[in-house]
N, C-alpha and C positions, 0 to 999 in steps of 0.2 A: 327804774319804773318801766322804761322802755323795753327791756330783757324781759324784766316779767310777761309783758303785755302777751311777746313773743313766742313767753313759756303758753300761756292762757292757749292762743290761739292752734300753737304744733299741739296742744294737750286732748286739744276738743277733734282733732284729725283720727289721732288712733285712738281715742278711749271706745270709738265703736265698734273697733274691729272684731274681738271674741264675740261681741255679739249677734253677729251674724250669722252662725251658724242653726243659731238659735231664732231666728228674726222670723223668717219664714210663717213657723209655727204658729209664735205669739200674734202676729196681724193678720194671718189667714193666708199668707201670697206664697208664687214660687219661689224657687230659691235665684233665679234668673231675673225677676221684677224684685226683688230684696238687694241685690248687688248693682242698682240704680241709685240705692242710698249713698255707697260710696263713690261713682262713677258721675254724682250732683256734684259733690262734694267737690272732685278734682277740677271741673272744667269749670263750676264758679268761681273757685281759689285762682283757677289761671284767665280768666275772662278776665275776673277785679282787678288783679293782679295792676296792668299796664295801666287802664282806663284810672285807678286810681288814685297812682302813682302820679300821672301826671297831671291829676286835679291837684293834688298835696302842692305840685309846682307851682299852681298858678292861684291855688286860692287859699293854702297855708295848710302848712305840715300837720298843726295838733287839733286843726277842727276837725280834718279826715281821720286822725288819730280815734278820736273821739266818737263820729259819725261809724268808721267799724266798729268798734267796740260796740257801739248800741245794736249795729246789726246784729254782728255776736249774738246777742243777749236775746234782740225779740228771737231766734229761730232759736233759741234754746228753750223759749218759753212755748214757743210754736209745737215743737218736739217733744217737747214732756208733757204738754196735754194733750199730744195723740195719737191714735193706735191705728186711721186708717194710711196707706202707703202713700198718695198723694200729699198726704200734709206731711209726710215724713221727711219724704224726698224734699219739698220746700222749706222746710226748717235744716235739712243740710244744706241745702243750695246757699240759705243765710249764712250759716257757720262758716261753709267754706270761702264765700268774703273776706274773709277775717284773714287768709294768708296774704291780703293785701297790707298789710300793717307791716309786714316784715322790710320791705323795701324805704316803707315811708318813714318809720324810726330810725331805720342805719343814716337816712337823709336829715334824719332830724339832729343826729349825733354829731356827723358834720358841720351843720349851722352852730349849736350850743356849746360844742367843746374845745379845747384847743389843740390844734392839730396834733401834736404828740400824744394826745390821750384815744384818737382818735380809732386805731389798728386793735386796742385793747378794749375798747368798747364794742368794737364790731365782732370781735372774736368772743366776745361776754355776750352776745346776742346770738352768735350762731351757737355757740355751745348750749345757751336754756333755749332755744329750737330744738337743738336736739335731746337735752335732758326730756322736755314737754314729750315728746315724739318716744323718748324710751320711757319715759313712766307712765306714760297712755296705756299700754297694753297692759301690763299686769293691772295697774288699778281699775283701767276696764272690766275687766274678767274679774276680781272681785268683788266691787260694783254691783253685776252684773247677776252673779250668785248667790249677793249676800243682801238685796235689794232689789225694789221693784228695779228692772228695767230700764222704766225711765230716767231713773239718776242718771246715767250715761247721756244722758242729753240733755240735763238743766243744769246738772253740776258748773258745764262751765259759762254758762251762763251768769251763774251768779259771782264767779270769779271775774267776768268780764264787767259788772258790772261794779265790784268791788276795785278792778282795773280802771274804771273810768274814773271814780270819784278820786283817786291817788292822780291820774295823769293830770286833772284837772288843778291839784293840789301843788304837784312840784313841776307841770313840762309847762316851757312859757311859749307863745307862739313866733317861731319864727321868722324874722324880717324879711330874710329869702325867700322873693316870689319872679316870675318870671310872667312878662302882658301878653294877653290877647287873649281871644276867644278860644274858648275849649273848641274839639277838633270832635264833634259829634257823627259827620262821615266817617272818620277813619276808626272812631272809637266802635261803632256797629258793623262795618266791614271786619275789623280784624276779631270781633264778637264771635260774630259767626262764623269763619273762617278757624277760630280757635274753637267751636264747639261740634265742628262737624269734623274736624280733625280729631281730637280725643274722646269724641265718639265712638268713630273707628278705629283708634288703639284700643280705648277701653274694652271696647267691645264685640271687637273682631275673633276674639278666642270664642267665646257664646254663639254668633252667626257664623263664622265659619270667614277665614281671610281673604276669599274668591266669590263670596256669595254678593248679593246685588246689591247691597246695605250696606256694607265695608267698602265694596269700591265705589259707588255711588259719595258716600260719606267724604272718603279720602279725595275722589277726584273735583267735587266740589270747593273744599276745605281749601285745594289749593291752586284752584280758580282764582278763589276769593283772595288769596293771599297775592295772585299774579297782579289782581288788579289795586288789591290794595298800595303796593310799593311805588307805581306808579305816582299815584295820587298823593301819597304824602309827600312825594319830590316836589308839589305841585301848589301846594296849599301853605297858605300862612300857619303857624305854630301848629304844627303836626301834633299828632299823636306821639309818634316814633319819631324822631329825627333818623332820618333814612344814613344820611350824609355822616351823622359823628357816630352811629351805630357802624356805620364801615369804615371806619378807621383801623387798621391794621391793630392795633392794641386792644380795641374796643370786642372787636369782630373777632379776634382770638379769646380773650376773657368769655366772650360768651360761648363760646365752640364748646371750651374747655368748661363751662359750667354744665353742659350737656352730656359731655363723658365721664364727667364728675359724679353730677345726678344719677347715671347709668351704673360707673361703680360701688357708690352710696349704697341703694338699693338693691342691688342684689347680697350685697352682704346680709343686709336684714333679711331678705327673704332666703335665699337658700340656707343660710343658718340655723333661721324659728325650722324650716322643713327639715334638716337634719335631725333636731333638737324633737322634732314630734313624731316622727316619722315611727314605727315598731320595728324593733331589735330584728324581729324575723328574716325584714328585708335583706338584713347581712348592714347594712351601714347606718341605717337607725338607732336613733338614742331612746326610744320611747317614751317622752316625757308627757304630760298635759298641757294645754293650753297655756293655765297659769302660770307654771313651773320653768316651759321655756320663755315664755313674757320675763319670771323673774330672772332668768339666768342671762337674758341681753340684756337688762336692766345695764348690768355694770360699763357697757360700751359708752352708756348715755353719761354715765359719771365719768367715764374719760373725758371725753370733748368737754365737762365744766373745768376739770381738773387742768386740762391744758389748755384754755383761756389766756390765763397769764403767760405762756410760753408763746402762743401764736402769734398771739401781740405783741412778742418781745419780738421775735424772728422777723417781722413785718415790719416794725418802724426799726430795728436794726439793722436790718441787709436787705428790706425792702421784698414787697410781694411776688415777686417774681421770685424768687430763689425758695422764699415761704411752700409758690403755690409747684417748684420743681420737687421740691423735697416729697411734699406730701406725695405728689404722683408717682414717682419711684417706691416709697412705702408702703403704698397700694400694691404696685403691680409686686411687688417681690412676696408682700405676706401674702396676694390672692394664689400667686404660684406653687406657694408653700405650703397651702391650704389643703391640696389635690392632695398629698399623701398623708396629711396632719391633720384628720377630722374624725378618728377614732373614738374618742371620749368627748364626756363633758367639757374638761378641761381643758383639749386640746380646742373644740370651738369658742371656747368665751375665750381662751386667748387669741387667736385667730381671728375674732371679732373684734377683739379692744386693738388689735396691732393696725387692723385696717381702717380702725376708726383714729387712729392717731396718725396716719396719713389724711385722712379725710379733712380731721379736724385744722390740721395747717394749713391746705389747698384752700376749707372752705372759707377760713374768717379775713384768707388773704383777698380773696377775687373781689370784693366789696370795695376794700381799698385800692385795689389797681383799676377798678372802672371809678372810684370816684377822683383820681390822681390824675385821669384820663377825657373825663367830660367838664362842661361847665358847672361850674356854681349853683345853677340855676336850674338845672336837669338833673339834680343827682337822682330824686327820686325815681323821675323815670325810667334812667338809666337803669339804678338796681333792681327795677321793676322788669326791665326788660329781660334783666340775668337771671333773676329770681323765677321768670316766668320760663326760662329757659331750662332752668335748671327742675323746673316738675316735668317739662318736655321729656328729659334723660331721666325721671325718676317712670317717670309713665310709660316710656320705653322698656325699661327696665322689667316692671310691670309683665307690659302684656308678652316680650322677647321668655320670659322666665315661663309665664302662663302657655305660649306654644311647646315650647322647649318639653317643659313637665308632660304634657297631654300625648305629645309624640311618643313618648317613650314608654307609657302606662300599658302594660300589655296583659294577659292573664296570668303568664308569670310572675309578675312584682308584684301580685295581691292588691292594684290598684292605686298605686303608691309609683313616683318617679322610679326612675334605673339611677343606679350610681353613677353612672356615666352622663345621664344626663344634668347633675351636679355639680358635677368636671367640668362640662361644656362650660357652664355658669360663672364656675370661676375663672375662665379661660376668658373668656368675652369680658371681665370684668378685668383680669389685667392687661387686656389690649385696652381698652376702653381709657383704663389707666396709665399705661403706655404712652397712648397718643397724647394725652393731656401733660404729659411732663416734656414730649416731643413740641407741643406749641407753642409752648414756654421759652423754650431754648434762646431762639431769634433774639426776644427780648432781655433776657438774662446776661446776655453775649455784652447787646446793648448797654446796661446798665454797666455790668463791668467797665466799660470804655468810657463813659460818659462819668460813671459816679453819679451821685445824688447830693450838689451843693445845696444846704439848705439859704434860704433867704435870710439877709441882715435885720431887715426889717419884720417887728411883730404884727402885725395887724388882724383886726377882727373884719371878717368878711362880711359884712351885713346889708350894706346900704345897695339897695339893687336900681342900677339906672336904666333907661329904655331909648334908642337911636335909632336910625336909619342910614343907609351908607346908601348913594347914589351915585349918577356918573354926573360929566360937566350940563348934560341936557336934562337933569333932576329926575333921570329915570332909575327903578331902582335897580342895584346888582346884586342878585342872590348869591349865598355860597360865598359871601366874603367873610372873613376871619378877622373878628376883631378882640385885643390882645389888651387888657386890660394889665396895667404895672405901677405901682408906687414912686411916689418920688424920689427914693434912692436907684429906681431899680428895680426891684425885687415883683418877682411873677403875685400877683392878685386873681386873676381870675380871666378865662379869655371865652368870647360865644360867639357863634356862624349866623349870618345873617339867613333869613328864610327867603319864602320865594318870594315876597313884596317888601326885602330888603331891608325890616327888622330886624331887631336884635334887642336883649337881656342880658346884662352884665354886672355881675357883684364886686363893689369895691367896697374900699373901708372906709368910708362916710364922706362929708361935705369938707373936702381935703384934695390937696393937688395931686392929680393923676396921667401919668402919662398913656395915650391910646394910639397904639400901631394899628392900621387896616392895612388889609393884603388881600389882593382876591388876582384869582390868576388870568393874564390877560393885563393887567394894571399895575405901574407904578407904585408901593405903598409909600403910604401918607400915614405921618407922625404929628400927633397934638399935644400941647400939655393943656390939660382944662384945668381951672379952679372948680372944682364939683361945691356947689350949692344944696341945699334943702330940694329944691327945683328936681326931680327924679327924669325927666326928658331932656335929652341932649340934643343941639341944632346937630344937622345933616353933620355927614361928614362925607367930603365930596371928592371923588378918584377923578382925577383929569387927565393924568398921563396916560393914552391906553397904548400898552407894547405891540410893538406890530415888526414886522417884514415888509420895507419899503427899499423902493428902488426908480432905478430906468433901466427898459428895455430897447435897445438898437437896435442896425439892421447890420448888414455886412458893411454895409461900407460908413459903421459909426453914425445915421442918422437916426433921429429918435423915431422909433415903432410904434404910431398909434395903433388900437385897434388889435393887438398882440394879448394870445391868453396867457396868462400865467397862472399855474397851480402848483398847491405844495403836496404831496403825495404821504402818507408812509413807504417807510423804505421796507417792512413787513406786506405790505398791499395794502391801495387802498387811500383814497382821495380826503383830504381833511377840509382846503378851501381854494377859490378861485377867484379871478377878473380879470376882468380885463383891462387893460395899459387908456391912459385920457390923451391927449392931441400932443402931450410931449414926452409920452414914453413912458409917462411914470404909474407907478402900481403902489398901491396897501393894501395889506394882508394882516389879520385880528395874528397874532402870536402863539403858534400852537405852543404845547405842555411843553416840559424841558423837555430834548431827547433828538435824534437827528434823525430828517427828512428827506426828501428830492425837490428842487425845485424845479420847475421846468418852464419855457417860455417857449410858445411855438406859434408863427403865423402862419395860421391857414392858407392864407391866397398866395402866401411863395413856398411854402414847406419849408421856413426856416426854422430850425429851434434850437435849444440849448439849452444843458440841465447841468446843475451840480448840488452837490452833498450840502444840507443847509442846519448848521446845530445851533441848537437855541437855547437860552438858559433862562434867566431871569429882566434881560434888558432887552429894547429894540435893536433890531438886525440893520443892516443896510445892505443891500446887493444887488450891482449893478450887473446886467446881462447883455451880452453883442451874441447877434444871432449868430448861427453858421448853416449856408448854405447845403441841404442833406442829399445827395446823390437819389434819384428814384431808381430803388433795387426792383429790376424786373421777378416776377416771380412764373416759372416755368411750370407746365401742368402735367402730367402722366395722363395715363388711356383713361385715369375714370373721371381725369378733373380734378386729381389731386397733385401732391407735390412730387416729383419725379422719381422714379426708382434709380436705385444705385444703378449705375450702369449706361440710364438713361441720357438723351440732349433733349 
């Protein structure tokens, strides 16, 4: 049901596209205010997108299910009863909502299945995304021709609503939820911020990429984004989790859904432009509208078709290898593409090859961010990918739309240059390139590591809520708390926010063991008996790691009143103090890695440094000053330092 929902939603994306051309006409408008229907459509799907993802976290995956779906519906109904362009654009802005679904199902699939089904259901979800997505255009344009217009905008309306009454029937709501208050600052900040940004992609080809609208748009956009990041560091249950969003795993998966996107999409589009383009031009295939809608049709039955392969390759050798393969696949058919785009036949193969890269990369990256965050975030997490990954379709977009216009001259008859089709595919296997280059790190990884499964079976359901403080009951953000079974075996693990909450899914009112670790601290190990009871007492850091000492003089007595500072040995001051009436010093324990320490008393110029490495435990180091010679320093005729030659 979930795939379906998936198909519904990618279905109602392209079934408007052939009718655009046509749009204008029928409602009276330019063709310029006509291509705002689709340019709603984008920045709704990616505004909902996060915003919604992580309400699914906090107030339950199948009511938000449910809640788009109706959106869906009423702007389909919106759409079909009207013709001027204002309620057009609004009944798209509804529909495109609906690619908010896509994240919060993969998240739901998580919670209801059992782990090993899990890579095969995600891959069953991005392949009918993409089936929806390739049988859009042709039934569009049929649709379109063979019936009022409006079908193209109630059709999936009444699927979504035929979608709801089923979800309602067989998805049950899941246990998984994550406390606190929705983050309505962040959620309107990164709003606008996302809508003044693919504004100016969408629509920087129309105004022109240097005109006052495009950079106006763009420099605003990420303004708003400068100041958003801040602020979510800053706030209880963010929007974004800033902190597990830059996790090195995390932060690549998303990189790589961006070059991904990017690759994606230009296949579709320089393909359909091949496929329509007229014979005359010299590399055109001259087909219609329909005809090349029908002729990509068969990429989109690839990706259903290799569902059960992605998902084998993912829970078998794990996502990372999944999502190298695909990028290599990419890049070698987009290469191949430049001399092998003669015929019909050579593009629809040429299309399915690169969609059988696509389709491994894509059902893998779901799985390696949900492998990757908590329990308790998964939606937003795929919300965040997901949103990233129209970023690099959008790209795609408007990169294709400069690309085409540059090269349009009175010679081509109006129509791209061959060369600039080249280019398209060129940028698409770097694009793809890099993405199987990001991978690597962590592939290397897993090789070394392996992938030991757990002894223990458990159902991840039961979601508890804590706080982690210091010995003064204050609280400590950015602490990591690691949630395990009683054999053992990893259950789920969440980072504390910045008033030292925390959300963590275990497997019911059962004995659990809980690590805290936060850097700067000692960790602390619990076993709790988990109760019915969902809030946990404090769990309290009392050891705080430091760099302590005593500071002397020359002659071995204690130096009060002595600074000591630890430095990087790169440049650059980390923390300081000064020595109490017997010499002695503490210092909070920088990150692992080695320092300078230095001890130096002003009123006699003694001082004394050496190399200080730190790891995970308290340091001790005791310092005896030494006495430093004052180096006279000698001046030349302007008052500087003396020329060679010079006394």
């Amino acid at each position: 049901m979930l795939a379906l929902c998936g198909t519904v939603v990618s279905l109602q994306q392209t079934m408007v596209l052939p009718l655009l051309p046509e749009l204008p006409a029928l409602i009276g408008t330019s063709t310029s205010n006509a291509s705002w229907i689709i340019t709603a459509t984008l920045i709704a799907g990616a505004v909902a997108t996060p915003v919604i993802s992580r309400m699914a976290d906090m107030y339950g995956k199948r009511r938000m299910i449910l809640l788009t779906l109706a959106i869906v519906a009423a702007g389909a109904l919106l759409g079909g009863t009207s013709t001027a362009l204002p309620l057009l654009i609004l009944a798209r802005v509804l529909q495109g909502i609906g690619m908010a679904l896509v994240p919060v199902g993969i998240a739901t699939m998580r919670d209801e299945l059992e782990p090993e089904k899990v890579p095969l259901a995600v891959a069953l979800m991005s392949a009918t995304l993409a089936i929806g997505a390739g049988v859009g255009l042709p039934l569009g344009g049929y649709l379109a021709q063979a019936f009022d217009w409006h079908v193209v905008l109630w059709l999936p309306g009444v699927l979504a609503v035929v979608m709801l009454v089923l979800v309602l029937m067989t998805v049950s709501e899941s246990a998984v939820r994550t406390a606190g208050a929705f983050d309505f600052r962040g959620a309107v900040l990164l709003s606008l911020a996302l809508v003044l940004l693919l504004v100016a992609v969408s629509k920087g080809a129309d105004w022109g990429w240097t005109d006052a609208r495009t950079l106006a748009a763009f420099g605003a956009g990420l303004v708003l984004v400068a100041i958003f990041v801040p602020v979510e560091l800053r706030i209880p249950n963010p929007l974004v989790d800033i902190r597990t969003a830059a996790q090195p795993v995390v932060m690549s998966a998303n990189t790589i859904s961006v070059f991904m996107g990017f690759g994606m999409f230009v296949n579709m589009l320089v393909s359909t432009q091949l496929l329509q383009t007229p014979e005359e031009t010299g590399y055109g295939l001259g087909l219609d509208a329909l005809h090349a809608g029908l002729w990509m049709a068969p990429s989109a039955v690839v990706f259903g078709v290799l569902a059960p392969v992605s998902g084998w390759v993912t829970r078998r050798f794990g996502p990372e290898l999944a999502i190298g393969i695909g990028g290599v696949i990419m890049t070698v058919s987009y290469l191949a593409r430049i001399p092998l785009s003669g015929s019909v036949a050579l593009v629809v193969v040429g299309t399915i090859v690169v969609t059988v890269g696509t389709a491994l990369a894509y059902s893998a990256l779901p799985t390696l961010i949900m492998r990757s965050v908590p329990v308790t975030e998964t939606a937003a997490a795929n919300g965040l990918n997901t949103l990233l990954r129209s970023v690099g379709t959008s790209s795609a977009s408007a990169i294709t739309a400069a690309v085409f216009a540059a090269s349009i001259t009175s010679t081509t008859g109006g129509f791209p240059s061959a060369g600039a089709l080249t280019l398209m595919f060129v940028l698409a296997a770097v694009a793809s390139g890099i993405s199987s280059v990001l991978i690597l790190p962590f592939l290397r990884r897993r090789a070394i590591e392996g992938d030991d499964q757990p002894t223990e079976r458990l159902t991840v359901d039961h979601v508890v809520h804590g706080r982690v403080v210091d010995a003064d009951g204050d609280e400590v953000a950015g602490a990591i708390v690691t949630v395990m079974g009683g054999r053992g075996s990893h259950v789920d693990w969440a980072r504390t926010d910045s008033a030292g909450d925390f959300s963590a899914a275990t497997a019911g009112p059962m004995r659990h063991l809980f690590v805290v670790s936060a850097e700067g601290w000692s960790p602390v190990s619990v076993y709790a008996d988990l109760t019915d009871d969902r809030t946990l007492p404090p769990f309290v850091l009392a050891d705080r790691l430091t760099v302590r000492g005593q500071i002397t003089d020359p002659q071995g007595r204690p130096a009060p009143d002595v600074s000591v500072v630890i430095t990087k040995r790169t440049g650059g001051s980390v923390s300081w103090v000064r020595t109490d009436d017997d010499g002695r010093y503490t210092l909070p324990l920088p990150r692992e890695g080695a320092y300078d320490l230095t001890a130096v008393d002003r009123a006699t110029r003694a001082t004394r440094s050496r190399i200080l490495t730190t790891g995970g435990r308290s340091v001790e180091v005791d310092l005896q000053l030494q006495e430093q010679p004052l180096i006279p320093v000698a001046t030349g005729a302007a008052g500087g330092p003396p020329r060679p030659g010079t006394r």
